[in-house]
ROROLUM-670744 format. One record per residue (C-alpha): residue in three letters; x, y, z. Coordinates in steps of 0.5 Angstrom, whole numbers, padded with zeros to 4 digits. Example, Ala and Ser with C-alpha at 12.3 -4.5 7.8 and 13.67 -1.06 7.14 Angstrom:
# ROROLUM-670744
<rest ala | u 0025 | v -0009 | w 0016> $
<rest ser | u 0027 | v -0002 | w 0014> $
This chain:
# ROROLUM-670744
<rest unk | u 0000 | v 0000 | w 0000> $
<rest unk | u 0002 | v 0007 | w -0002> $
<rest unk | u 0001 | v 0014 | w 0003> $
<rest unk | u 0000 | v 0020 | w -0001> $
<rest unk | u -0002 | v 0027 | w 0001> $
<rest unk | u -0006 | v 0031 | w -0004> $
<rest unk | u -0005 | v 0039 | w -0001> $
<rest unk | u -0011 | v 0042 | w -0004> $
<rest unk | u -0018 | v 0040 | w -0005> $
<rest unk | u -0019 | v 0045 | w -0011> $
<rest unk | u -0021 | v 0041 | w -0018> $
<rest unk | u -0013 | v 0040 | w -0019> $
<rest unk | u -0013 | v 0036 | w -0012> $
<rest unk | u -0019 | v 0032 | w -0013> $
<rest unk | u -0016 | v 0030 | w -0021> $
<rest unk | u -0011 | v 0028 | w -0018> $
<rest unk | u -0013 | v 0025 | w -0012> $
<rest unk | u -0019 | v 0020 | w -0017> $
<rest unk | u -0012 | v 0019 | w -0022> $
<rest unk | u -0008 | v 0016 | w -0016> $
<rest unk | u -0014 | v 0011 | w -0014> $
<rest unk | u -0017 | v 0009 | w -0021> $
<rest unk | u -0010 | v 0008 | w -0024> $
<rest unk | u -0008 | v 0004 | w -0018> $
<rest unk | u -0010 | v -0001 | w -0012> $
<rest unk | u -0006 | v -0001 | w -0008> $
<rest unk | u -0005 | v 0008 | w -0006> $
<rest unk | u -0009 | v 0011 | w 0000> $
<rest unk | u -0009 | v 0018 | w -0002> $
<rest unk | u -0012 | v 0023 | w 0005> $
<rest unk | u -0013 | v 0030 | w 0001> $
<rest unk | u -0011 | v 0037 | w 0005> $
<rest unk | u -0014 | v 0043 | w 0006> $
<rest unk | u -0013 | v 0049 | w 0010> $
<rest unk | u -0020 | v 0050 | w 0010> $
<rest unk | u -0026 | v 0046 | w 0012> $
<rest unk | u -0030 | v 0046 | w 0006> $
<rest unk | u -0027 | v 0042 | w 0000> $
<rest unk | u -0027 | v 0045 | w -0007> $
<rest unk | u -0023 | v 0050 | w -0007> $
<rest unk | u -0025 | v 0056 | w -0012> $
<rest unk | u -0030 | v 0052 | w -0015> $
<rest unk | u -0034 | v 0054 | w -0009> $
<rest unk | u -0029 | v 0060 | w -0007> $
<rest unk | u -0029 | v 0063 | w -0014> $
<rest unk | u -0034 | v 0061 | w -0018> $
<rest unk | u -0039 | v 0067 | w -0019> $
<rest unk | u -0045 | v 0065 | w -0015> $
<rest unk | u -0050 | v 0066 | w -0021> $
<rest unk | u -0047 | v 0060 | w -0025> $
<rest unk | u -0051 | v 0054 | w -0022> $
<rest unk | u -0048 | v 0050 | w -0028> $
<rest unk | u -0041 | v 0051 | w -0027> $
<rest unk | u -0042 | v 0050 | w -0019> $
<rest unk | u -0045 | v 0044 | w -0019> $
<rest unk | u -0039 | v 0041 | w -0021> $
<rest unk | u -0038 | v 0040 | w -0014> $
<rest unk | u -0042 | v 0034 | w -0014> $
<rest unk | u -0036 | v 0031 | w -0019> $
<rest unk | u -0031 | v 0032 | w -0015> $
<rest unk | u -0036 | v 0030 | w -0009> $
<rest unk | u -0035 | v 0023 | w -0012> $
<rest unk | u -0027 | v 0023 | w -0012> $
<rest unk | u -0027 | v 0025 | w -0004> $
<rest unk | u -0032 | v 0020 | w -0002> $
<rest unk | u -0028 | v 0014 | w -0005> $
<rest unk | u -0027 | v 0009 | w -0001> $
<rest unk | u -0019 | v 0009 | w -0001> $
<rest unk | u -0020 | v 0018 | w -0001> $
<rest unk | u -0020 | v 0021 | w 0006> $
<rest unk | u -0022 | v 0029 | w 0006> $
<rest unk | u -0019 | v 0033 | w 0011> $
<rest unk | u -0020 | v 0040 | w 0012> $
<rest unk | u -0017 | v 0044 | w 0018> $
<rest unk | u -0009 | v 0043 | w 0016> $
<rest unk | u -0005 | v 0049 | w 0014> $
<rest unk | u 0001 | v 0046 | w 0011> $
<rest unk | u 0007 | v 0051 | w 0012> $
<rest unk | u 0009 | v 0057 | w 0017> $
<rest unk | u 0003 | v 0055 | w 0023> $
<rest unk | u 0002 | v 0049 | w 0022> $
<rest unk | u 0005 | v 0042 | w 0019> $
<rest unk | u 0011 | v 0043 | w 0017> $
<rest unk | u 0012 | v 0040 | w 0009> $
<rest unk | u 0018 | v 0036 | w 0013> $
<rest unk | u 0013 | v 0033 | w 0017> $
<rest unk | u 0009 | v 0031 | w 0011> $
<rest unk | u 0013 | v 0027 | w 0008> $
<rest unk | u 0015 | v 0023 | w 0014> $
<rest unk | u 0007 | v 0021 | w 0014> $
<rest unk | u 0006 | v 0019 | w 0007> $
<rest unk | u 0010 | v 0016 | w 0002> $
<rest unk | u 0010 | v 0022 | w -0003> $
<rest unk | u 0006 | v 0029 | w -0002> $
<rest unk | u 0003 | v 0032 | w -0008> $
<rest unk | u 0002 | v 0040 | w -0008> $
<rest unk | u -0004 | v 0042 | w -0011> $
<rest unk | u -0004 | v 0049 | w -0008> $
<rest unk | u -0007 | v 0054 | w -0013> $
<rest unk | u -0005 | v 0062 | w -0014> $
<rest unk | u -0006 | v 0064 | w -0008> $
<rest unk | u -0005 | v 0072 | w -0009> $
<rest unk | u -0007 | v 0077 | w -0015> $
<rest unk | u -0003 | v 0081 | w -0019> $
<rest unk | u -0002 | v 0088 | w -0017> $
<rest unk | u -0002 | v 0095 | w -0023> $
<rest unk | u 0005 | v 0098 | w -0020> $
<rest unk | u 0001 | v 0105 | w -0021> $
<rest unk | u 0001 | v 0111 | w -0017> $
<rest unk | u -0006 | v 0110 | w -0012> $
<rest unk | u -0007 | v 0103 | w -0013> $
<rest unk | u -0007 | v 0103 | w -0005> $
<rest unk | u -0013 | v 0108 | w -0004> $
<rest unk | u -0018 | v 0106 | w -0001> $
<rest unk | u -0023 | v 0104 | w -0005> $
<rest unk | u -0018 | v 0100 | w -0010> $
<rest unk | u -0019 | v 0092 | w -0009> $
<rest unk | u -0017 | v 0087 | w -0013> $
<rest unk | u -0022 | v 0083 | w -0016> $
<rest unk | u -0020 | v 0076 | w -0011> $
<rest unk | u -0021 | v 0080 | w -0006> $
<rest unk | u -0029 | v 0082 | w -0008> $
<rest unk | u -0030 | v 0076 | w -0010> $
<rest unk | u -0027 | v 0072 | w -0004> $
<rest unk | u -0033 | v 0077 | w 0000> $
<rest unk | u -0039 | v 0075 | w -0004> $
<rest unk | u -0037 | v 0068 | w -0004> $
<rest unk | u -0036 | v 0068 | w 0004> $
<rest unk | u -0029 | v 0066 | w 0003> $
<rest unk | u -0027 | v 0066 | w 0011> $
<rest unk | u -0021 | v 0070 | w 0011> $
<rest unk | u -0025 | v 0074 | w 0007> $
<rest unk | u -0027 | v 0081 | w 0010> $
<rest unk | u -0032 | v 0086 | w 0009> $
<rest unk | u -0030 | v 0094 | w 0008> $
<rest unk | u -0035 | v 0097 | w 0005> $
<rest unk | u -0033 | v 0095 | w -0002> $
<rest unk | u -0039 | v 0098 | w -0005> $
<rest unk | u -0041 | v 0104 | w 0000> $
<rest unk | u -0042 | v 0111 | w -0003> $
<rest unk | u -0040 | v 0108 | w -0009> $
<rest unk | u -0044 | v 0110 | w -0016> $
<rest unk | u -0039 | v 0108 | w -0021> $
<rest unk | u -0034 | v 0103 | w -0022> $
<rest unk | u -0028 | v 0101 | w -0026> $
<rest unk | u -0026 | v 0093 | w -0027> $
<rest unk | u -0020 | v 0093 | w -0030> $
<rest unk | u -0018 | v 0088 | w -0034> $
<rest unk | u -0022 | v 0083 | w -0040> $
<rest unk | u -0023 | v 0077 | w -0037> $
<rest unk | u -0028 | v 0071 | w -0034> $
<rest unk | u -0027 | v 0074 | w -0027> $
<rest unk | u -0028 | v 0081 | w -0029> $
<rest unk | u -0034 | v 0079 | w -0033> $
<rest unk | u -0037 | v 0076 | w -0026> $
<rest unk | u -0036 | v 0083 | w -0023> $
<rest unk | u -0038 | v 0087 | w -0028> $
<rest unk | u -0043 | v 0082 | w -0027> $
<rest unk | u -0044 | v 0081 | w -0019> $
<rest unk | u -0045 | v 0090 | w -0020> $
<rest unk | u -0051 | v 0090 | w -0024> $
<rest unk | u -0055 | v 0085 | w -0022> $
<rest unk | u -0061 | v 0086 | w -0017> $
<rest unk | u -0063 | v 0083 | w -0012> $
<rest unk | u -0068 | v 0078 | w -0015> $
<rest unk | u -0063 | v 0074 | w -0019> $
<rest unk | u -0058 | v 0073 | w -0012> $
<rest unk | u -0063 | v 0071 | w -0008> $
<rest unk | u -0064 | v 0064 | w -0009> $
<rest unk | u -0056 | v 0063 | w -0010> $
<rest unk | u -0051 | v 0061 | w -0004> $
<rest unk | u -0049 | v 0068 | w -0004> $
<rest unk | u -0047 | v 0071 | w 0004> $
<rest unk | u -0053 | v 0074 | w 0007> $
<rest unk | u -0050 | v 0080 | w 0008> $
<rest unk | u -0047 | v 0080 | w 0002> $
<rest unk | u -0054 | v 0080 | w -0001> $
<rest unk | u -0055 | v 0085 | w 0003> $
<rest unk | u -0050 | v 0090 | w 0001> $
<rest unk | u -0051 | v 0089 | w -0006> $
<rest unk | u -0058 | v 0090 | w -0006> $
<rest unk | u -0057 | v 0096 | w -0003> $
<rest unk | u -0052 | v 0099 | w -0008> $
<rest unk | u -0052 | v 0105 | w -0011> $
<rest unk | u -0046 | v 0103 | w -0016> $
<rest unk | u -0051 | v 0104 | w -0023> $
<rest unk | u -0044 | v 0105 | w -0029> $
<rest unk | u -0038 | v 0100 | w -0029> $
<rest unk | u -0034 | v 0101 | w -0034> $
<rest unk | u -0029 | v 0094 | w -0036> $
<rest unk | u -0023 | v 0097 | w -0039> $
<rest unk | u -0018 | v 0093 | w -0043> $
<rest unk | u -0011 | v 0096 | w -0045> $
<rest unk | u -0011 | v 0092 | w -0051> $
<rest unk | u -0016 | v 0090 | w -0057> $
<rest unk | u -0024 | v 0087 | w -0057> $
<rest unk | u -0019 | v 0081 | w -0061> $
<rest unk | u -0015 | v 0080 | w -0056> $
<rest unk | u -0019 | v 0080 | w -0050> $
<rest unk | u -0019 | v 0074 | w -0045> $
<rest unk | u -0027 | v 0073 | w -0044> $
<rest unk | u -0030 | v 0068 | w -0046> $
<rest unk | u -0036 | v 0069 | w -0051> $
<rest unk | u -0041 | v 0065 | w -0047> $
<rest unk | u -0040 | v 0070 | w -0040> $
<rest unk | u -0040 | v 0075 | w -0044> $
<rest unk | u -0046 | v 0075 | w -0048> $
<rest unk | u -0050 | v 0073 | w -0041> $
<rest unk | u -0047 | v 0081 | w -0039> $
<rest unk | u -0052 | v 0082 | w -0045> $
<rest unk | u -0058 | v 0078 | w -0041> $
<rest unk | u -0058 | v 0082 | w -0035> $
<rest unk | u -0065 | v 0086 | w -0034> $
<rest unk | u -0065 | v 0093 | w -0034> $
<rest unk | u -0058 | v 0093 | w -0036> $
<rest unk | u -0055 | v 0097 | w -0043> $
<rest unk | u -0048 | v 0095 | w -0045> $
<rest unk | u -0045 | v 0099 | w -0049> $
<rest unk | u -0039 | v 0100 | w -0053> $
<rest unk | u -0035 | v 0105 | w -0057> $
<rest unk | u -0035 | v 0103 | w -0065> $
<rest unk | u -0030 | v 0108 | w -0066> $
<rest unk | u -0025 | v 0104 | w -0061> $
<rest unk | u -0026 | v 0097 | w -0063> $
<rest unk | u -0025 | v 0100 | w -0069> $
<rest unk | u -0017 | v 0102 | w -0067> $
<rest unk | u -0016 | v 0094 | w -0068> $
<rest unk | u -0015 | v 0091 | w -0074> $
<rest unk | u -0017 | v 0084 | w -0073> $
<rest unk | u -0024 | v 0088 | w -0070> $
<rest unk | u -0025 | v 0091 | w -0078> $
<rest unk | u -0023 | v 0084 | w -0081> $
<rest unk | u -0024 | v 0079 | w -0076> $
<rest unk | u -0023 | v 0073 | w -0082> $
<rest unk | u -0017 | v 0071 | w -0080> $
<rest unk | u -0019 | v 0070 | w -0072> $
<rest unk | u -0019 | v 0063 | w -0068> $
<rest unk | u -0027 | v 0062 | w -0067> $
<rest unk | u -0027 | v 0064 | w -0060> $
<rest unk | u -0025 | v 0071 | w -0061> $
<rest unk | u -0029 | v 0072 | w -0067> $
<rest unk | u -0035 | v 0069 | w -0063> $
<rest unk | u -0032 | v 0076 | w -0059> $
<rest unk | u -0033 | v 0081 | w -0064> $
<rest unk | u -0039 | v 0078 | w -0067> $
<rest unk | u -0042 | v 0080 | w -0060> $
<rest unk | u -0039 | v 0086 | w -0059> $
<rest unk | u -0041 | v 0089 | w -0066> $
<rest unk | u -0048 | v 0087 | w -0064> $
<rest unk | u -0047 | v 0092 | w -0058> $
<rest unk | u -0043 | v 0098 | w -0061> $
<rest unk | u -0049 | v 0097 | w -0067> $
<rest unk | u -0055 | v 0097 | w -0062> $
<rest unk | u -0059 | v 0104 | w -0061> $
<rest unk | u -0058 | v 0107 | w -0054> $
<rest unk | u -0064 | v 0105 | w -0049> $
<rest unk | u -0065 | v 0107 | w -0041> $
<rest unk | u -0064 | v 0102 | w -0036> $
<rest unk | u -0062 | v 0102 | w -0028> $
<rest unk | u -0055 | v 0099 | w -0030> $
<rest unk | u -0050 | v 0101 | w -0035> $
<rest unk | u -0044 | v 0096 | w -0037> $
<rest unk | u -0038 | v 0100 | w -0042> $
<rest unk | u -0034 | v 0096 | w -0045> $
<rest unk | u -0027 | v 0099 | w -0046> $
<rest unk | u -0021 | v 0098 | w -0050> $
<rest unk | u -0014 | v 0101 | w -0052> $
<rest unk | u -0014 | v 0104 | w -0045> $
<rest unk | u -0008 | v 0103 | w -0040> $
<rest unk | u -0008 | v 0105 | w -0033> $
<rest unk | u -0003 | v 0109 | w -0030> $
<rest unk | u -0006 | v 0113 | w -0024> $
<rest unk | u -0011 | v 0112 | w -0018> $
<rest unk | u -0014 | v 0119 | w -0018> $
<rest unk | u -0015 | v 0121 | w -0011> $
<rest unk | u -0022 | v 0125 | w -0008> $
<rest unk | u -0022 | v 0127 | w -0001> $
<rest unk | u -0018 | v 0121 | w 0001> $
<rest unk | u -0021 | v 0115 | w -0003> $
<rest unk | u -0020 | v 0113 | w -0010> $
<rest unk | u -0025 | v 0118 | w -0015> $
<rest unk | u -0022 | v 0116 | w -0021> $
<rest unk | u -0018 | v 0113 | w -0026> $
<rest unk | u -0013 | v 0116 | w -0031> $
<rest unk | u -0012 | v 0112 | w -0037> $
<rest unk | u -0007 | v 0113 | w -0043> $
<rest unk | u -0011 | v 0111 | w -0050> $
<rest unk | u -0006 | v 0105 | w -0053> $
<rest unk | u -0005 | v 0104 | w -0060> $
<rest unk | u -0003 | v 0096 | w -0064> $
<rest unk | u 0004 | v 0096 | w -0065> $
<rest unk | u 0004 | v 0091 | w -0071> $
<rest unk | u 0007 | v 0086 | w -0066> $
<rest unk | u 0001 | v 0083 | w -0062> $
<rest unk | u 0002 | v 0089 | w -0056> $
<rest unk | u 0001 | v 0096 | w -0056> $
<rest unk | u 0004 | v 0102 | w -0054> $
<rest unk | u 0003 | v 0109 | w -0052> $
<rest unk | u 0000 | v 0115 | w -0054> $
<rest unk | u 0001 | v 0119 | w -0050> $
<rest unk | u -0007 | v 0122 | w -0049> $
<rest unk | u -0010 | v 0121 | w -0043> $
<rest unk | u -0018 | v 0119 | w -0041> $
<rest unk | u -0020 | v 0120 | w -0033> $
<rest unk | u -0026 | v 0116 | w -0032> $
<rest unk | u -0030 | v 0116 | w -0025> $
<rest unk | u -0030 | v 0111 | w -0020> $
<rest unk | u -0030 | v 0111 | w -0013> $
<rest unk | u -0030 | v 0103 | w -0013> $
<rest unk | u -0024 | v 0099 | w -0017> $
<rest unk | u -0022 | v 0094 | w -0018> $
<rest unk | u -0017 | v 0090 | w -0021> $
<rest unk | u -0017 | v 0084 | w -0025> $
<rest unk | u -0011 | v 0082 | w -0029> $
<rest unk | u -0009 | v 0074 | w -0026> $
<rest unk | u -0007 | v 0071 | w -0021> $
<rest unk | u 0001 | v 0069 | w -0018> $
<rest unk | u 0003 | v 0063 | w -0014> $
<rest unk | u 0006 | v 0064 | w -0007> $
<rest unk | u 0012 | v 0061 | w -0004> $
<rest unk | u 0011 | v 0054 | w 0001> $
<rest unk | u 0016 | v 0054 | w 0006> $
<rest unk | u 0019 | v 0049 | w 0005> $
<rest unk | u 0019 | v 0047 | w -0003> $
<rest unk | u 0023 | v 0051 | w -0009> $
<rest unk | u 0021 | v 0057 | w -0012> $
<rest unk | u 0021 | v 0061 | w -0019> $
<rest unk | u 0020 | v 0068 | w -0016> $
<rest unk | u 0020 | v 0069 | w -0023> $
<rest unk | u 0014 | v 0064 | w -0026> $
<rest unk | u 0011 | v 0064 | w -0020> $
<rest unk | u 0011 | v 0057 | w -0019> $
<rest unk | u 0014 | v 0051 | w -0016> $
<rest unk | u 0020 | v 0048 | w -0021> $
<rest unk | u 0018 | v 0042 | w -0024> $
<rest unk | u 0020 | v 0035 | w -0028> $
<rest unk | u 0014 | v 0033 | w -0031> $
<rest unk | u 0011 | v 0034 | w -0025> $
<rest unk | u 0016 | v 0032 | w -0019> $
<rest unk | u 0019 | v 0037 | w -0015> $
<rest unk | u 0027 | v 0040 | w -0018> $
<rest unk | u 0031 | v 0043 | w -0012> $
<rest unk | u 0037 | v 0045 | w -0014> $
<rest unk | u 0036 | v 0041 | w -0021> $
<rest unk | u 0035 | v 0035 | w -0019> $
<rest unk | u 0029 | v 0031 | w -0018> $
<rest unk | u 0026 | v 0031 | w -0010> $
<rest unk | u 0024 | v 0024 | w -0008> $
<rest unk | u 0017 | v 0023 | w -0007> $
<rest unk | u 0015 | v 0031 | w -0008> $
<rest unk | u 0011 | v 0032 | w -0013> $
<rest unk | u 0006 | v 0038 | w -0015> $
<rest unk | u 0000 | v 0040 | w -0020> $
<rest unk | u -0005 | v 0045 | w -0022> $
<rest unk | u -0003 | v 0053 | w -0022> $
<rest unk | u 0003 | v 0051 | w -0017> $
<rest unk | u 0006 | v 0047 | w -0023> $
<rest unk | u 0004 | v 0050 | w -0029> $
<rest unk | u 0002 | v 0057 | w -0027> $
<rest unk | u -0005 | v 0061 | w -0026> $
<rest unk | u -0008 | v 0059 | w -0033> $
<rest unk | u -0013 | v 0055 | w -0038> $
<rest unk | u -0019 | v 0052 | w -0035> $
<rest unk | u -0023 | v 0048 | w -0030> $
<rest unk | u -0022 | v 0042 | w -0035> $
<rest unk | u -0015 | v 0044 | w -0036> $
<rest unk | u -0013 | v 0041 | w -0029> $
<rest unk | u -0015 | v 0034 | w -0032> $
<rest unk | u -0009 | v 0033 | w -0035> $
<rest unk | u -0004 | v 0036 | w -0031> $
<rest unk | u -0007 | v 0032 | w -0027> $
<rest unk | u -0006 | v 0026 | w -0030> $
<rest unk | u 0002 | v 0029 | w -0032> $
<rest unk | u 0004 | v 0029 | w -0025> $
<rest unk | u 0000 | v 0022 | w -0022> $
<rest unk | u 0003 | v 0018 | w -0029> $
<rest unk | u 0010 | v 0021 | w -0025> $
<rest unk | u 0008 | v 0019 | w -0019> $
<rest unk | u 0007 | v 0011 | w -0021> $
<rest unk | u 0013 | v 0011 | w -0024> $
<rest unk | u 0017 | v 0013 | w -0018> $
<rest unk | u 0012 | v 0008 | w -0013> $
<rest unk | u 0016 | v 0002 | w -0013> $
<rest unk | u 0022 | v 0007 | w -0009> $
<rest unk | u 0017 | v 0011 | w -0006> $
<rest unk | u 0014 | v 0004 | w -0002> $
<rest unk | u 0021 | v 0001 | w 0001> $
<rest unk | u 0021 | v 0008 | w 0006> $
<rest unk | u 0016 | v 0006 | w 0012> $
<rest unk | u 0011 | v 0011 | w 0017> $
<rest unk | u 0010 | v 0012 | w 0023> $
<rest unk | u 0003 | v 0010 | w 0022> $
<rest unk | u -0004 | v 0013 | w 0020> $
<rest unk | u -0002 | v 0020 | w 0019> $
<rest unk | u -0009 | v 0022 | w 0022> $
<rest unk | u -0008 | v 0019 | w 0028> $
<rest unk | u 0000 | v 0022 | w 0028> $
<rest unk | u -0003 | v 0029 | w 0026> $
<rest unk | u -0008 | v 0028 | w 0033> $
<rest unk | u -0002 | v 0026 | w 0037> $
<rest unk | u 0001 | v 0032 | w 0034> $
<rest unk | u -0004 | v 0037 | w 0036> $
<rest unk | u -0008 | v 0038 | w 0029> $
<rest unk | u -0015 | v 0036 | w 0029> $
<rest unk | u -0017 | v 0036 | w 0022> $
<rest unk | u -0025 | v 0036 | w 0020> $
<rest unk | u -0026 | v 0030 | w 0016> $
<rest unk | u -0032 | v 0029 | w 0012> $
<rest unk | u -0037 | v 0027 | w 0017> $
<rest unk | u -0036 | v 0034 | w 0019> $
<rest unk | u -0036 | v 0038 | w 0012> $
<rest unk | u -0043 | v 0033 | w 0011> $
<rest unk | u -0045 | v 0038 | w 0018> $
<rest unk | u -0043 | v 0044 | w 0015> $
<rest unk | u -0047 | v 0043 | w 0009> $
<rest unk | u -0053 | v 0042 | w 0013> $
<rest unk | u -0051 | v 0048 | w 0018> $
<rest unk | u -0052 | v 0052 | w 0011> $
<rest unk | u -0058 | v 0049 | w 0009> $
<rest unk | u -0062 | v 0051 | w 0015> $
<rest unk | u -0059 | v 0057 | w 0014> $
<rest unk | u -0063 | v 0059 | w 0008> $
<rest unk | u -0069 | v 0056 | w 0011> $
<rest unk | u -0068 | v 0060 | w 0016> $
<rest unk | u -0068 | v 0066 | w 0011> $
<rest unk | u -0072 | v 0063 | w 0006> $
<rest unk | u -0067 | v 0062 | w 0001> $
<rest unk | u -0065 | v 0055 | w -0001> $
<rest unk | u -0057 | v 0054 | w 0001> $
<rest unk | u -0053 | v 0059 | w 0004> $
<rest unk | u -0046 | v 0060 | w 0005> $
<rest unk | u -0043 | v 0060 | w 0014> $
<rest unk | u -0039 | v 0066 | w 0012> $
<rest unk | u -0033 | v 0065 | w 0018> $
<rest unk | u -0028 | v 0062 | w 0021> $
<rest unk | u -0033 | v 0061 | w 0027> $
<rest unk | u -0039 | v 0059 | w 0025> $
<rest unk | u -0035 | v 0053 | w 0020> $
<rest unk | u -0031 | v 0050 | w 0026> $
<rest unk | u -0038 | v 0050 | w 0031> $
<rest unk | u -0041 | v 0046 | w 0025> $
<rest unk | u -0037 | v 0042 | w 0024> $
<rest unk | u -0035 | v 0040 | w 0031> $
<rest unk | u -0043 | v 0038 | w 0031> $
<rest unk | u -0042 | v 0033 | w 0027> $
<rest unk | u -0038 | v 0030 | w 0033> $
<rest unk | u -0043 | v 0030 | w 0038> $
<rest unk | u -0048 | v 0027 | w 0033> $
């Protein structure tokens, strides 16, 4: 029998946990997380409107309720916690699925005023993140600005617009529900400092901004026109030519009056957070121009637009776990079809997969693979890997070391918690949006 820890319960660690079990026998694998829920952003990063792609959570259920795979939440690996030296004296072999745990910041004057956030950061409110923290994102703010073109700046934009109606029957905090009922935030402008041909968004997020009631979007022809491949999109792969069909369909559209109003913009690059009695109150754009490689260039015209609320949206960035090799300059973690490198040469029984492994991209199904990569590795390897002996079951020596994880019984509690939440509120399930109240249900599940 072979011990492996999977760090992380996100979609990475749960292919890679069903990889491990399907493709052999003979492993038991304990999947890990700081937090007591499992899923990581699919339950923490997926926009709470989007049933569809949440319910994925019910595949990944599957994986962590295999009869040779053990959910344990409540672990913090690292500083504070279990030590990664003491992890590989528990297991045979460690697999680091940690993700992209911090954004990436602008580097321009006023990005820490009050009032700017990254986009996680909103997301992590909304979503009831625990270490998430409630500043007053929207509070007497009437005009936002997103920046950046991608999904997660789609699903903010989108979160700003939408009333309370469409957010009732999600997961959504009830406090956060409750902020955004009340805002007042009626223009988001969503910027990119490239072209519509270029952006990142997909077409099937950016349609729905065109689905939300009471809501125009816009978009300045005459700034779509600036892109080459938007007057003739031929030459274009399907998906952004999909992108500019819709966005043609907007610029084209007669202007109409509505409560929210969406502006998509292109060809501005942020150079300053303008400051107005102490908090943001504008941002200070130059217009860009294609410079015939693939990127643009300045011009040297500016544009300010207002907004008492930013947030920025330009990808996430992996973060060092002590203990573990790391490329400050990818991000990630050095790695050999998977198998962690220290100094070059190949770490026995150190492995990892996900953003950690190839950085903060693709999508949710794009894990599969990686998944597979760094699994196929680990099985070559397992031969070795079994001639070291353990100490025993590790959740018995993480008990005797003064860790209490939260197994399955107490996540199964936490789901019921929530569930009686939204009764309680008259909404179906409602995310417990504390540390606090998460521990206290889980820990009932021991007294059932």
């Amino acid at each position: 029998m072979i011990r492996v820890a999977v760090v992380g319960s996100g979609p990475s660690g749960c292919y890679t946990a069903q990889s491990l079990v399907q493709q052999d026998p003979d492993v038991v694998v304990d999947v890990l997380d700081r937090l007591p829920c499992p899923y990581g952003l699919v339950r923490y990063g997926v926009a709470p409107d989007h049933e569809k792609i949440k319910s994925l959570q019910n595949n990944l259920r599957t994986v962590l309720e295999h009869e040779r795979v053990r959910f344990l939440g409540g672990v913090q690996v690292g500083p504070d916690g279990v030590p990664t030296a003491r992890l590989r004296e528990l297991y045979h072999a460690v697999v680091y699925c940690v993700g992209a745990a911090t954004d990436r910041h602008l580097g321009i004057p006023g990005e820490e005023l009050p009032g700017s956030w990254s986009a996680t950061e909103f997301v992590s409110w909304y979503s009831a993140h625990p270490d998430a923290v409630d500043d007053g994102f929207v509070a007497g703010a009437r005009s936002a600005v997103v920046i950046g073109v991608g999904n997660v700046a789609v699903d903010v934009t989108r979160m700003l617009a939408r009333g309370t109606a469409e957010l009732s029957p999600t997961d959504m905090p009830q406090a956060a529900l409750t902020t955004l009922a009340a805002s007042r935030v009626t223009e988001v402008s969503m910027v990119g400092r490239r072209g519509p041909s270029q952006a990142r968004f997909t077409t099937k997020e950016l349609r729905e901004l065109g689905t939300l009631p009471d809501t125009e979007v816009s978009v300045d022809p005459q700034e779509l026109a600036l892109d080459p491949a938007y007057v003739d999109p031929s030459g274009l792969p399907a998906p952004q030519r999909r992108n500019v069909e819709v966005l043609r369909g907007w610029a084209e559209s007669p202007a109409r009056d509505a409560r929210h109003r969406i502006r998509l913009r292109f060809f501005l690059r942020p150079v300053e957070l303008l400051a107005d009695a102490g908090r943001v109150g504008a941002v200070r754009f130059e217009r860009t121009a294609p410079d015939g490689r693939g990127s643009v260039t300045g011009t040297g015209r500016w544009e300010d637009i207002e907004a008492q609320l930013v947030l920025r949206s330009v990808g996430y960035r992996g973060v060092p776990l002590e203990g573990l090799p790391f490329d400050p300059e990818t991000a990630t973690v050095p790695h050999l079809a998977g198998r962690v490198l220290r100094d070059g040469l190949v770490a026995p029984g150190e492995y990892v997969a996900g953003w950690i492994k190839r950085g903060p991209t693709g999508v949710i199904g794009t894990n599969r693979p990686c998944a597979k990569e760094t699994v196929t590795s680990l099985l070559e390897d397992a031969a070795v890997l079994a001639g070291k002996e353990l100490p025993g079951d590790p959740l018995a020596v993480l008990r005797a070391d003064g860790v209490e994880p939260v197994e399955w019984s107490g996540w199964q509690s936490i789901e019921r918690a929530e569930a009686a939440l939204g009764a309680s509120l008259g909404r179906g399930v409602v995310k417990l949006p504390d540390w606090e109240s998460l521990l206290t249900a889980a820990r009932d599940s021991a007294l059932q």
